[in-house]
Structure formats: C-alpha cells, structure tokens
N, C-alpha and C positions, 0 to 999 in steps of 0.2 A: 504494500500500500504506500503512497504518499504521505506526506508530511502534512493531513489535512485534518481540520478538528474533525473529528466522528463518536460514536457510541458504536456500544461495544457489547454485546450482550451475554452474559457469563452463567445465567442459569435459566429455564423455561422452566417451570411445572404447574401442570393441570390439576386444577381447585375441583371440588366435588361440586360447586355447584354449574359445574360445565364450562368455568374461564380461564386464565391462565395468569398466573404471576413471573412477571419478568425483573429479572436484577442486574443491571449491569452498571458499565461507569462511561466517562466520556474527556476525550484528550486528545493529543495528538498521538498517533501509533503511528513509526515510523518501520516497518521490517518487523513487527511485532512487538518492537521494545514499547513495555508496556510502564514503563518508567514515569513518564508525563501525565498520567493517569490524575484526572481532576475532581476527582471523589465519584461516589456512587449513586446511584439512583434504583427504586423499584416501583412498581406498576404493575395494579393490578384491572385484567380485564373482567368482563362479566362475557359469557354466552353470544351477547351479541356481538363485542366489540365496543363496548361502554366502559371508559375506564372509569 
C-alpha cells in the first residue's frame, strides 16, 4: 500500500442479533508497518446495516 491515511480493520464478529461488530484502527500503513497506527475504533452494525 501507499503512504495514505486508511482504516484498517482487525476483527469482524457476528452479534446474535444478526449484525456485526467491527474493531479496527486508522493511520498511515506504509508496506504494513503498522507503527503510525492513530488509535482504534469499533462499530457496531445491526441486520440491516444500521450502525
């Protein structure tokens, strides 16, 4: 990848009520180096796509 800000998504798992919880972080990754890493974030969706 490029030297560009992105998010980075590091776990998926499916909620019982049919959504999904996402936990990743967001920085510059440069070849992986995940060094620049600018804290984390999570998100939960519902069924529909409702976060």
């Amino acid at each position: 990848m490029d030297d560009t800000l992105g998010h980075l998504v590091w776990t998926m798992k499916a909620t019982l009520d049919g959504g999904v919880v996402l936990v990743g972080s967001r920085g510059k990754y440069m070849k992986w180096d995940l060094s620049k890493c600018q804290g984390a974030w999570m998100k939960k969706f519902d069924a529909d796509g409702n976060i």
